[in-house]
Backbone of each chain as nested JSON, in Angstrom:
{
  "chains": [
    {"id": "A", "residues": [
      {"number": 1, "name": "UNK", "atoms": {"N": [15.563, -16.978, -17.166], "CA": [14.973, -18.314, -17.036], "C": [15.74, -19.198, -16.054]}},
      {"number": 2, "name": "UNK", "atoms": {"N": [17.089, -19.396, -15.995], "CA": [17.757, -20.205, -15.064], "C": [17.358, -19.314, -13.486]}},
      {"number": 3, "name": "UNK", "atoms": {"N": [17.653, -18.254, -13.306], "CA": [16.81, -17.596, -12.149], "C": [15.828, -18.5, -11.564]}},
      {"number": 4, "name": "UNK", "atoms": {"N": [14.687, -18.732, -12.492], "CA": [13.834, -19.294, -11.595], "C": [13.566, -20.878, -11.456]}},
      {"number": 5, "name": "UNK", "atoms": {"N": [14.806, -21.108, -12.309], "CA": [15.002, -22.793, -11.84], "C": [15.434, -22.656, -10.82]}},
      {"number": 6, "name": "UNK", "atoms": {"N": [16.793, -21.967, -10.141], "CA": [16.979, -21.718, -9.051], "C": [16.137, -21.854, -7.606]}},
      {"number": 7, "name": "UNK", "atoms": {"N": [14.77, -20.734, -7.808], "CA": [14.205, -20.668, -6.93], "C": [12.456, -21.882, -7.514]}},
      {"number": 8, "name": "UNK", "atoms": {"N": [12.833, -22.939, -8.256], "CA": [11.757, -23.938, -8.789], "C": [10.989, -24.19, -7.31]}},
      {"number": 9, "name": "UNK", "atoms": {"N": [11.965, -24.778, -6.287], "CA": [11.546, -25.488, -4.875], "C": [10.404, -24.475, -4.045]}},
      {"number": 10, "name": "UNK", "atoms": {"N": [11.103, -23.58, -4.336], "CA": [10.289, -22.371, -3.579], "C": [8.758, -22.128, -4.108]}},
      {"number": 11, "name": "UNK", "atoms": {"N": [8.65, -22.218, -5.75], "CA": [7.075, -22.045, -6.666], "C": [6.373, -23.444, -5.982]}},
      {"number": 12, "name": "UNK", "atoms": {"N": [7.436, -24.535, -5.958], "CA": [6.433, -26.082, -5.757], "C": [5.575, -26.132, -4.214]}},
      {"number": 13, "name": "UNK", "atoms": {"N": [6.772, -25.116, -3.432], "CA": [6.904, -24.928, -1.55], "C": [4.749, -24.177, -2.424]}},
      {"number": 14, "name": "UNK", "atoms": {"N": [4.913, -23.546, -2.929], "CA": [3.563, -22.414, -2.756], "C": [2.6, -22.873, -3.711]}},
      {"number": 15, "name": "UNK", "atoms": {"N": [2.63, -24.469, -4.016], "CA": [1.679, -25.194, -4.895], "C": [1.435, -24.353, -6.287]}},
      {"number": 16, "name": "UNK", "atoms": {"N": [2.596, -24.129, -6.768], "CA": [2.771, -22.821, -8.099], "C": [3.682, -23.885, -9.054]}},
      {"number": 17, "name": "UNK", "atoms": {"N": [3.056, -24.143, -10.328], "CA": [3.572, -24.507, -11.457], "C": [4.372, -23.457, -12.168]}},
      {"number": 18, "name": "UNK", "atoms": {"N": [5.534, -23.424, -12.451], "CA": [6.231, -22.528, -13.441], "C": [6.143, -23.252, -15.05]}},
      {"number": 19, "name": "UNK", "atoms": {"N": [5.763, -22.196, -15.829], "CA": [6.135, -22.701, -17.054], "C": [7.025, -21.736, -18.225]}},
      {"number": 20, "name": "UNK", "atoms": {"N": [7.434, -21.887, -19.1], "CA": [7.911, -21.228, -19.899], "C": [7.442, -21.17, -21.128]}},
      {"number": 21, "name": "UNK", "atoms": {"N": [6.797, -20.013, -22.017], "CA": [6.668, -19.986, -23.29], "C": [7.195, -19.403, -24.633]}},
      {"number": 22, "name": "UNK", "atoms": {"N": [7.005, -19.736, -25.812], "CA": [7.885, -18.703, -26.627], "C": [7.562, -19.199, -27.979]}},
      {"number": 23, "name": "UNK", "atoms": {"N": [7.892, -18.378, -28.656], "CA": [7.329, -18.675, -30.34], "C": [8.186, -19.597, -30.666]}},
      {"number": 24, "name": "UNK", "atoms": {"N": [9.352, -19.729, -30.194], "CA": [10.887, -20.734, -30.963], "C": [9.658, -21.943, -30.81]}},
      {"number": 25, "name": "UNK", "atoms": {"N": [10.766, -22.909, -31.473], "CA": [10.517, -24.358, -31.913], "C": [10.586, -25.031, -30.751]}},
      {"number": 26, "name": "UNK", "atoms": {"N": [10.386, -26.069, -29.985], "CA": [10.408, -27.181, -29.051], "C": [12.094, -27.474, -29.482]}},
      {"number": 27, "name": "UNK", "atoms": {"N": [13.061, -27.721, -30.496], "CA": [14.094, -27.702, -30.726], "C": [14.815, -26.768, -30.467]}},
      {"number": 28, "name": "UNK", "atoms": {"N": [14.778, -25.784, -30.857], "CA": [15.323, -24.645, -30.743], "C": [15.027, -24.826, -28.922]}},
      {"number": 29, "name": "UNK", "atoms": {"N": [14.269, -24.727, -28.444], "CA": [13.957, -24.862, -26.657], "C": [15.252, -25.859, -26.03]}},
      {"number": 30, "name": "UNK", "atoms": {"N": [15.182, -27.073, -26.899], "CA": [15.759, -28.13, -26.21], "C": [17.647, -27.681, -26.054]}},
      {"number": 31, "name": "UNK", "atoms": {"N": [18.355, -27.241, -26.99], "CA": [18.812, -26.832, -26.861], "C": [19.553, -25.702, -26.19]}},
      {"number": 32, "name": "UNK", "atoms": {"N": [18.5, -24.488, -26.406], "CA": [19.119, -23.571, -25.185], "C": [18.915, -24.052, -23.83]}},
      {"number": 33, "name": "UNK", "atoms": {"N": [17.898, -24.977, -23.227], "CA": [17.597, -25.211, -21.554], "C": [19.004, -26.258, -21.79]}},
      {"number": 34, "name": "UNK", "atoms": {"N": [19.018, -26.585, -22.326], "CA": [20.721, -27.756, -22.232], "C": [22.258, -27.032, -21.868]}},
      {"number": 35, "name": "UNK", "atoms": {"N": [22.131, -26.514, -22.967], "CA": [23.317, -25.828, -22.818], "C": [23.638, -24.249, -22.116]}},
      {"number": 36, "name": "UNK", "atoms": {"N": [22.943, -23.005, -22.752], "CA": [22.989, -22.231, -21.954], "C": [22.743, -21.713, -20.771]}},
      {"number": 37, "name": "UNK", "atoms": {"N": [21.648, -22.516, -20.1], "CA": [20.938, -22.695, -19.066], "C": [21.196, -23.772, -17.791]}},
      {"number": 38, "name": "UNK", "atoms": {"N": [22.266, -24.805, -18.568], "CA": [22.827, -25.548, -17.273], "C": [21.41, -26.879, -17.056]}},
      {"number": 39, "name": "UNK", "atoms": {"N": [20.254, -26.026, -17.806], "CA": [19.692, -27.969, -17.226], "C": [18.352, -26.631, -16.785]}},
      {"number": 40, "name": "UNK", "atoms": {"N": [16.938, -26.911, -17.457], "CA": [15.894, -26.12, -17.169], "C": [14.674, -27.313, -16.626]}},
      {"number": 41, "name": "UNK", "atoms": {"N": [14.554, -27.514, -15.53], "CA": [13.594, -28.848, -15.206], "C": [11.646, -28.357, -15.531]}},
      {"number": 42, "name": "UNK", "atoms": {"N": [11.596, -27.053, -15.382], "CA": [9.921, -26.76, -15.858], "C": [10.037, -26.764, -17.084]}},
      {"number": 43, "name": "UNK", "atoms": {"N": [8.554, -27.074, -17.588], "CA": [8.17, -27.456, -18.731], "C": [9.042, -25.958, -19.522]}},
      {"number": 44, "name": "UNK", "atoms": {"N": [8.824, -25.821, -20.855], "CA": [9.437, -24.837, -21.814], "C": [8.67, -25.289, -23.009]}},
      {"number": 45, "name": "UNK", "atoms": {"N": [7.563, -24.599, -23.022], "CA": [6.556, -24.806, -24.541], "C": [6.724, -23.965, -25.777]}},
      {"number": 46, "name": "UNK", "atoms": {"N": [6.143, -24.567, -26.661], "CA": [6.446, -23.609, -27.938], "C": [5.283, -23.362, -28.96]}},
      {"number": 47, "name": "UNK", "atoms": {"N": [4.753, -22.428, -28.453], "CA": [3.843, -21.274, -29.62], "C": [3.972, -21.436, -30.578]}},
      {"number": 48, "name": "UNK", "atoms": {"N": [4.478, -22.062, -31.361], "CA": [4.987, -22.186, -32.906], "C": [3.964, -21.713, -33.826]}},
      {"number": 49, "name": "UNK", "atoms": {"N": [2.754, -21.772, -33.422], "CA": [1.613, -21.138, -34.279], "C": [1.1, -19.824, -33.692]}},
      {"number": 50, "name": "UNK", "atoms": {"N": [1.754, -19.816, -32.649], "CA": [1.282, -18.043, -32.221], "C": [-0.037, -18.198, -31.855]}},
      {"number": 51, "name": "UNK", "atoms": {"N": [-0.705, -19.039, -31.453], "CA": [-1.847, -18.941, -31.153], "C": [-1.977, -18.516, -29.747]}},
      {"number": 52, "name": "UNK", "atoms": {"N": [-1.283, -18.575, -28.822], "CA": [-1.575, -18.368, -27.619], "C": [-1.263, -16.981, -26.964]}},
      {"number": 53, "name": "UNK", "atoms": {"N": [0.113, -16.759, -27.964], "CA": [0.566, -15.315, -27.718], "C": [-0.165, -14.307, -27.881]}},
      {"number": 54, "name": "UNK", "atoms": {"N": [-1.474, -14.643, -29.251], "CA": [-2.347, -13.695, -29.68], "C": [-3.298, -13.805, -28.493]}},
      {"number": 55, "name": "UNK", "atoms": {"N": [-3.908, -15.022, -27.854], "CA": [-4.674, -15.217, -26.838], "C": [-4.837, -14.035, -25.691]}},
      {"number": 56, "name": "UNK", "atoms": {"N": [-3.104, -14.095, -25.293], "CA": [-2.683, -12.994, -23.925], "C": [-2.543, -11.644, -24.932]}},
      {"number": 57, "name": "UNK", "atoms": {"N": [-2.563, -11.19, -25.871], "CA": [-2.47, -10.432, -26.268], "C": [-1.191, -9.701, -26.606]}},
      {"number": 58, "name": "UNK", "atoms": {"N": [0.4, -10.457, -26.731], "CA": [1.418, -10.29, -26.503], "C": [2.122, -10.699, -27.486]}},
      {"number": 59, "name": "UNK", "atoms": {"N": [1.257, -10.795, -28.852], "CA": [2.077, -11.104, -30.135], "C": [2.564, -9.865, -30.715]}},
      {"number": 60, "name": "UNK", "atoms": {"N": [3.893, -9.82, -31.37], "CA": [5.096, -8.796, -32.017], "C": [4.779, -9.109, -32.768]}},
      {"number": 61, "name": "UNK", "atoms": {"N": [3.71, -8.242, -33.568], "CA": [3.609, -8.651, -34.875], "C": [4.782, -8.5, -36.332]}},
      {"number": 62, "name": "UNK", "atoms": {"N": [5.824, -7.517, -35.824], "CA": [7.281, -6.809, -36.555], "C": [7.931, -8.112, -36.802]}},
      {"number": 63, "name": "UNK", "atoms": {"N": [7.909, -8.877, -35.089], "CA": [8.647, -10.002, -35.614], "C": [8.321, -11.556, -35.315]}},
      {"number": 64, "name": "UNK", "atoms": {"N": [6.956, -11.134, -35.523], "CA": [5.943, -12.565, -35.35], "C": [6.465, -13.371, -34.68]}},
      {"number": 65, "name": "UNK", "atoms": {"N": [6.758, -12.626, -33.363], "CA": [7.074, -13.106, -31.966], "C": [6.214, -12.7, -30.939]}},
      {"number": 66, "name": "UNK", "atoms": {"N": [6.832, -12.838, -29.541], "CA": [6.096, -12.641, -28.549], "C": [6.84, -11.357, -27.962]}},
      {"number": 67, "name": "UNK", "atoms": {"N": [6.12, -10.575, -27.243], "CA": [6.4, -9.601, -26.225], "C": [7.062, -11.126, -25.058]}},
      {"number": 68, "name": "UNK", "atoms": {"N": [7.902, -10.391, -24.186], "CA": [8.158, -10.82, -22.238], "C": [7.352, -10.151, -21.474]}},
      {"number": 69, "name": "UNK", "atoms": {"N": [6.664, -11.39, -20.918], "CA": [5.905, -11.105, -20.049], "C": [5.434, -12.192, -19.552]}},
      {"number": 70, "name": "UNK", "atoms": {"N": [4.841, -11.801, -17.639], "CA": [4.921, -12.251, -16.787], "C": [3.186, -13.131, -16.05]}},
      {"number": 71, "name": "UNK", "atoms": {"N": [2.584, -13.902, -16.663], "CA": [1.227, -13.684, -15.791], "C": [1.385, -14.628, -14.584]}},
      {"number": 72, "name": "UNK", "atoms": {"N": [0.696, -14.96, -13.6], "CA": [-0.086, -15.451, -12.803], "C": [-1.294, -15.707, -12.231]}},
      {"number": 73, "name": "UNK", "atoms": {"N": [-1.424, -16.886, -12.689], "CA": [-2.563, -17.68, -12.876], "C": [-3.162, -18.366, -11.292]}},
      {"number": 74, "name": "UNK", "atoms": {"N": [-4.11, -17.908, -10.953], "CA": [-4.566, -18.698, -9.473], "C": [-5.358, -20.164, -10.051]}},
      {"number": 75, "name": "UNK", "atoms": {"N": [-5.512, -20.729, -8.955], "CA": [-5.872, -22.17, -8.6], "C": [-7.992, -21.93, -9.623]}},
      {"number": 76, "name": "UNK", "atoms": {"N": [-8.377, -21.124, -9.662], "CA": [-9.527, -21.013, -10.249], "C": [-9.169, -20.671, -11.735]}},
      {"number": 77, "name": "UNK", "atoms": {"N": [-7.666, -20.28, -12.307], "CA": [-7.862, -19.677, -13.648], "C": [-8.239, -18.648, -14.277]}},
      {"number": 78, "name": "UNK", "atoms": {"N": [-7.73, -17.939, -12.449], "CA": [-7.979, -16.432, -13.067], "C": [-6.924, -15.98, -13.019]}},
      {"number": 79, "name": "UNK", "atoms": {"N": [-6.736, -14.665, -13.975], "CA": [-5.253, -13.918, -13.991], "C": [-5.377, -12.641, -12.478]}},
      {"number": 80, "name": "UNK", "atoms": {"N": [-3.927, -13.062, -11.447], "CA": [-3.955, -11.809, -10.591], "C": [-2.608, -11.319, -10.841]}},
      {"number": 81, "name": "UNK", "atoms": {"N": [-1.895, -11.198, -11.484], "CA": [-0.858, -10.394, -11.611], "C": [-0.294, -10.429, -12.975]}},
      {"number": 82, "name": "UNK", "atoms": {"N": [-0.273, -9.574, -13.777], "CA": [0.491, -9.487, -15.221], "C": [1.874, -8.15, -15.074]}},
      {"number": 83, "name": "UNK", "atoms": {"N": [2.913, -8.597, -15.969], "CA": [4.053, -7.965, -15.795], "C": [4.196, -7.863, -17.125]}},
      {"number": 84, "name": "UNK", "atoms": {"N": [4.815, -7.165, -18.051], "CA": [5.288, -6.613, -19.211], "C": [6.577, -6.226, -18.972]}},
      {"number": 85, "name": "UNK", "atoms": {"N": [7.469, -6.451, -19.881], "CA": [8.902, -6.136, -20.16], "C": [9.13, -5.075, -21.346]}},
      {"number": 86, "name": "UNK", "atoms": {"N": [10.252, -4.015, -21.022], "CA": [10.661, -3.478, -22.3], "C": [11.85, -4.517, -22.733]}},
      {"number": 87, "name": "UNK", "atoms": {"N": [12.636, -3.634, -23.374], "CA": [14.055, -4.227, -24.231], "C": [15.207, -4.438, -22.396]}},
      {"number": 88, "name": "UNK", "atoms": {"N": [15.613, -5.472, -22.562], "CA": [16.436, -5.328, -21.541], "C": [16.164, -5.807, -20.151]}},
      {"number": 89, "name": "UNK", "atoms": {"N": [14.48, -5.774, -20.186], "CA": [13.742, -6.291, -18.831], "C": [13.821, -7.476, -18.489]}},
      {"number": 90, "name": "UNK", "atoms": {"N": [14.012, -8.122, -17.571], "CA": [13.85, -9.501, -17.588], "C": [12.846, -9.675, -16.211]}},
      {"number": 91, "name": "UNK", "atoms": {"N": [11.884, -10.462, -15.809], "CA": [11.389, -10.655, -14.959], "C": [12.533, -11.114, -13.248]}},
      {"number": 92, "name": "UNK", "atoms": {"N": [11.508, -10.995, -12.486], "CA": [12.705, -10.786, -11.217], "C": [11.75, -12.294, -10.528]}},
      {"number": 93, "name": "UNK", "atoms": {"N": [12.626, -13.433, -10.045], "CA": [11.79, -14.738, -9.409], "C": [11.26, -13.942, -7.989]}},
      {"number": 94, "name": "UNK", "atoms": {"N": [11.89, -13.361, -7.239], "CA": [11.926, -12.911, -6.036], "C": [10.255, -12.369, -5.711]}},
      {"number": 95, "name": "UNK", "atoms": {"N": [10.226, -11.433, -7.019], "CA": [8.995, -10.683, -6.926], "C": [8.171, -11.186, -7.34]}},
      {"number": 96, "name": "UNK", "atoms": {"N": [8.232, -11.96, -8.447], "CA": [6.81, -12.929, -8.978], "C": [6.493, -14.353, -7.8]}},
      {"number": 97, "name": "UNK", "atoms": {"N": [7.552, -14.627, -6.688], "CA": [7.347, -15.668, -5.775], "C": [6.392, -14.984, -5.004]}},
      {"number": 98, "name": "UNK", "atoms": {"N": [6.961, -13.636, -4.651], "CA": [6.062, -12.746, -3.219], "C": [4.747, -12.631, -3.903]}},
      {"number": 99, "name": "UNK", "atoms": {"N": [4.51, -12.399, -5.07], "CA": [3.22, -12.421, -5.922], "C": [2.301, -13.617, -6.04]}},
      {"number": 100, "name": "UNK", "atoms": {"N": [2.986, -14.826, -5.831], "CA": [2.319, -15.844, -5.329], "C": [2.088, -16.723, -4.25]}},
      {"number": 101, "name": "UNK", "atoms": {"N": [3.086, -15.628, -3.035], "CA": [2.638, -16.281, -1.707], "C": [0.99, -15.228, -1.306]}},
      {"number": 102, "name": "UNK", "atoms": {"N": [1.295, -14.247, -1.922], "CA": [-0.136, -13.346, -1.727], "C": [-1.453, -14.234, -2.182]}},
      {"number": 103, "name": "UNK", "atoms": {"N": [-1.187, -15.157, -2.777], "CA": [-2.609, -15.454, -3.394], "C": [-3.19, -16.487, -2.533]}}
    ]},
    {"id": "B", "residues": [
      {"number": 1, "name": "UNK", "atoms": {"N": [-3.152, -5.168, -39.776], "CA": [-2.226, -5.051, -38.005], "C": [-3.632, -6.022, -37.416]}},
      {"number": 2, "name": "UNK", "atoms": {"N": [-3.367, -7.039, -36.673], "CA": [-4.415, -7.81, -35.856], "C": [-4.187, -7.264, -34.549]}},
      {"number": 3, "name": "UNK", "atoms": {"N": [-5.785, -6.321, -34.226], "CA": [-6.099, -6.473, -33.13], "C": [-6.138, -6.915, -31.999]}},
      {"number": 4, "name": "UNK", "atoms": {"N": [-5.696, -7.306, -30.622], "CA": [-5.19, -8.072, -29.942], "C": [-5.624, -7.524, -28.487]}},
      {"number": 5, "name": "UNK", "atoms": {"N": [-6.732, -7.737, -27.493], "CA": [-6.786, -7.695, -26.5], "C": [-5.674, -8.295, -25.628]}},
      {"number": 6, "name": "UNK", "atoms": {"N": [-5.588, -7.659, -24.888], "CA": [-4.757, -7.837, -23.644], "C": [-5.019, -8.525, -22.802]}},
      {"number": 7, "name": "UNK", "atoms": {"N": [-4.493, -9.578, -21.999], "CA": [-5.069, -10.335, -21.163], "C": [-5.007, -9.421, -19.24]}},
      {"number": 8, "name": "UNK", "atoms": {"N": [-5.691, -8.852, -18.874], "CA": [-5.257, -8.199, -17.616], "C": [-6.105, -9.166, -16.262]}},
      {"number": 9, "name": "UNK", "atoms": {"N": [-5.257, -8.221, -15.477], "CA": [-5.968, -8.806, -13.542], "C": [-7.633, -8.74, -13.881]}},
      {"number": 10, "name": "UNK", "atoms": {"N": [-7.819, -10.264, -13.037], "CA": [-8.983, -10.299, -13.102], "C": [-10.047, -11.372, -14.26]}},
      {"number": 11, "name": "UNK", "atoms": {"N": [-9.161, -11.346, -15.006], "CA": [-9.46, -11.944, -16.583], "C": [-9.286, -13.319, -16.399]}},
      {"number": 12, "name": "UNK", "atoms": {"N": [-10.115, -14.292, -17.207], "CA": [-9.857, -15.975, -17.267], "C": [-8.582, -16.311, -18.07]}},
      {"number": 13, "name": "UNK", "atoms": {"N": [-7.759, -16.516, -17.666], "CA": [-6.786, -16.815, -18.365], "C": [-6.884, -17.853, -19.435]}},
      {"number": 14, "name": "UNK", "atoms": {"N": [-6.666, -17.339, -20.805], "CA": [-7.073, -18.307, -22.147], "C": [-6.271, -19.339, -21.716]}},
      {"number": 15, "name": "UNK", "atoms": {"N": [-7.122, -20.455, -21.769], "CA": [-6.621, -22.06, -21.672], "C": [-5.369, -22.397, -23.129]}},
      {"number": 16, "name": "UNK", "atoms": {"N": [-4.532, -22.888, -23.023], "CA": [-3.713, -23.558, -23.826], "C": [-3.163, -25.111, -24.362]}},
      {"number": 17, "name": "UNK", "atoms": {"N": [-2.928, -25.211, -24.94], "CA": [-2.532, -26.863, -25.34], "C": [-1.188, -26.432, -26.112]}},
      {"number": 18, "name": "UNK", "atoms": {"N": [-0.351, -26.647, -25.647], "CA": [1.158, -26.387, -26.318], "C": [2.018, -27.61, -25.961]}},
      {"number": 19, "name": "UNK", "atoms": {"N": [2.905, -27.78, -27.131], "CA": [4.072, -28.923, -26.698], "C": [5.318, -28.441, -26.18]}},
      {"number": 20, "name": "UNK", "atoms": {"N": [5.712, -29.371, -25.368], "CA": [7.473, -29.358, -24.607], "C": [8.132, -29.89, -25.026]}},
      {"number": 21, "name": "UNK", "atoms": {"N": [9.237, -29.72, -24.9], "CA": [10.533, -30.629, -24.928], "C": [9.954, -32.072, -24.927]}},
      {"number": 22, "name": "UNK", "atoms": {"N": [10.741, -32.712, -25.67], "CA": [10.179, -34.609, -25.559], "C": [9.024, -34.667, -26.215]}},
      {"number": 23, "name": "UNK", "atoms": {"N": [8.198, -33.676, -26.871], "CA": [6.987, -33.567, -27.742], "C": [5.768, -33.882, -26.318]}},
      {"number": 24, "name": "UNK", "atoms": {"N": [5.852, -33.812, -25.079], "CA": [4.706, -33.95, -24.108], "C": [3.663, -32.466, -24.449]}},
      {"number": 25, "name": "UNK", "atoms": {"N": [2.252, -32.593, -24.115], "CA": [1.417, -31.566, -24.473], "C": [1.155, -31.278, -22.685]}},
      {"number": 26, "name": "UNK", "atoms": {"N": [1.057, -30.189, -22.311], "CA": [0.701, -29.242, -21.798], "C": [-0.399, -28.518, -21.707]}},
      {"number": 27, "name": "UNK", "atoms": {"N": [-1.793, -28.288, -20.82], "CA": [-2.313, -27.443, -20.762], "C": [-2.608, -26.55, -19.479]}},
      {"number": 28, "name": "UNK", "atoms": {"N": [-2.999, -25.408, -19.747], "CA": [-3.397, -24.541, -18.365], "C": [-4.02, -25.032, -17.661]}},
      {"number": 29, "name": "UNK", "atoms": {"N": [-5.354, -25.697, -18.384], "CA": [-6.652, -26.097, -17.8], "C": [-6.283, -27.184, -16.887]}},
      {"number": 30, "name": "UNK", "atoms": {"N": [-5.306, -28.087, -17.273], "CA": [-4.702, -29.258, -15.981], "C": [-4.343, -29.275, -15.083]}},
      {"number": 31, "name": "UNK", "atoms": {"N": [-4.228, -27.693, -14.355], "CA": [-3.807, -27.258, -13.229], "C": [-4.796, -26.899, -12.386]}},
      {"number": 32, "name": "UNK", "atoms": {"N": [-6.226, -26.269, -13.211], "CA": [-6.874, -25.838, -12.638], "C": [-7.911, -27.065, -11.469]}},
      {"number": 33, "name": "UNK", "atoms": {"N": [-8.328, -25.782, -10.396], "CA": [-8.351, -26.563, -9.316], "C": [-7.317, -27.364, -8.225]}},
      {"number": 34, "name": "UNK", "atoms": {"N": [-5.596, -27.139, -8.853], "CA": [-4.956, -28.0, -8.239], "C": [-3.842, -26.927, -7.698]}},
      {"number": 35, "name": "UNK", "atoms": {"N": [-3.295, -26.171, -8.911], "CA": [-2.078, -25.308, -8.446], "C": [-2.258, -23.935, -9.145]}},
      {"number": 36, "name": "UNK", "atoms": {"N": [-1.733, -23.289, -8.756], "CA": [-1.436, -21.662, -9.899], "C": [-0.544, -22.022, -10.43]}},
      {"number": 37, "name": "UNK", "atoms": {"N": [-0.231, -21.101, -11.15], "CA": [0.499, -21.47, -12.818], "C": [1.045, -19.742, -12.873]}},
      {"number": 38, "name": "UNK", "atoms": {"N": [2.513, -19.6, -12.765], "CA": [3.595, -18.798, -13.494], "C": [3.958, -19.383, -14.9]}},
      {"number": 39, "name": "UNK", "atoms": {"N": [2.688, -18.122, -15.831], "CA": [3.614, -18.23, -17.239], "C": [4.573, -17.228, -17.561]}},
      {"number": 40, "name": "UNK", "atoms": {"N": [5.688, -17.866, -17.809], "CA": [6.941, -16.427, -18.162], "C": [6.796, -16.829, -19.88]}},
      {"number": 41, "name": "UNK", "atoms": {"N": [6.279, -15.962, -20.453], "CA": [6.113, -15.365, -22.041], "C": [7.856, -15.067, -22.372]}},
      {"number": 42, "name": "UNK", "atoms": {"N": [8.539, -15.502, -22.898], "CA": [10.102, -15.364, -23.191], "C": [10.073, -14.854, -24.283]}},
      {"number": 43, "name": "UNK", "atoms": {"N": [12.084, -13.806, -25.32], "CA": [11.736, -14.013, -26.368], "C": [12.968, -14.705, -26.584]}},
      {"number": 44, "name": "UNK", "atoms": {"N": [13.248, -15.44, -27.863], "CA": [14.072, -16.192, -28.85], "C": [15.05, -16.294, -27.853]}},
      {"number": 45, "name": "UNK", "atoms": {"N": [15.183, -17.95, -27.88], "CA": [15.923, -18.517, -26.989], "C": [17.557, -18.154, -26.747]}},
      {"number": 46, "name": "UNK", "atoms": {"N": [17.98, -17.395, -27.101], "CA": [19.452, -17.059, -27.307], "C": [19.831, -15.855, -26.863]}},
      {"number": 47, "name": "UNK", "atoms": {"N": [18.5, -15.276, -26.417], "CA": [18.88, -13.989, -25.721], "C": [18.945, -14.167, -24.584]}},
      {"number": 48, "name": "UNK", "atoms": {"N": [19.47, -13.076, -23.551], "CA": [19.201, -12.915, -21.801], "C": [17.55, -13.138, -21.525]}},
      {"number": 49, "name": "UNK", "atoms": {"N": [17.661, -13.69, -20.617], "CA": [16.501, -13.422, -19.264], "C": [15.523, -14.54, -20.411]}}
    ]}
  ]
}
């Protein structure tokens, strides 16, 4: 996640909103973008009802969490690129930027 | 076990209403027409990446 605060200027340079989601609490959020993260300026939302995770299809049901994973959303609201993570994966900014200068 | 389509290329991306930090609401649909939208799906804030 700090990764792509890093490269934030570069998503805004390509009229690309970054956001962040996750089952944790809006508290639980506020905290880690504070401290472990040095300061997270895109939004960081919270699923707390799992409703959205079930939406993309990316709810853990073991631990009534979310899978990691990556979409991109064009200017019409359609999905052109989805990414999935195993254990250990973390998304790469580099490649999801080149994924949205393509669009 | 709930059933769960997958959202893939090509697909309308399900609209959302979720809260942020500071309790502000958020949706997909507020972008549309204006910008694309990178959602990074995370898990539990205390891990890597």
């Amino acid at each position: 996640m700090p990764a792509f605060e890093a490269r934030l200027k570069d998503f805004e340079a390509a009229n690309t909103q970054v956001m962040g989601i996750s089952t944790d609490s809006i508290f639980s959020h506020d905290a880690w973008a504070k401290t472990a993260c040095g300061g997270i300026s895109y939004p960081l939302l919270a699923d707390i009802h799992r409703e959205t995770v079930k939406k993309y299809g990316i709810w853990w049901a073991d631990l009534n969490a979310n899978y990691r994973a990556t979409y991109i959303v064009d200017k019409q609201g359609t999905v052109r690129f989805v990414e999935r993570y195993g254990k250990g994966e973390i998304p790469d900014p580099e490649k999801i930027l080149a994924e949205v200068k393509k669009l | 076990m709930t059933t769960q389509t997958e959202v893939k290329v090509g697909d309308a991306a399900p609209d959302f209403k979720l809260q942020g930090i500071g309790g502000k609401e958020y949706t997909l649909g507020e972008f549309k027409g204006k910008k694309n939208a990178v959602l990074l799906f995370y898990v539990l804030d205390w891990t890597p990446g």
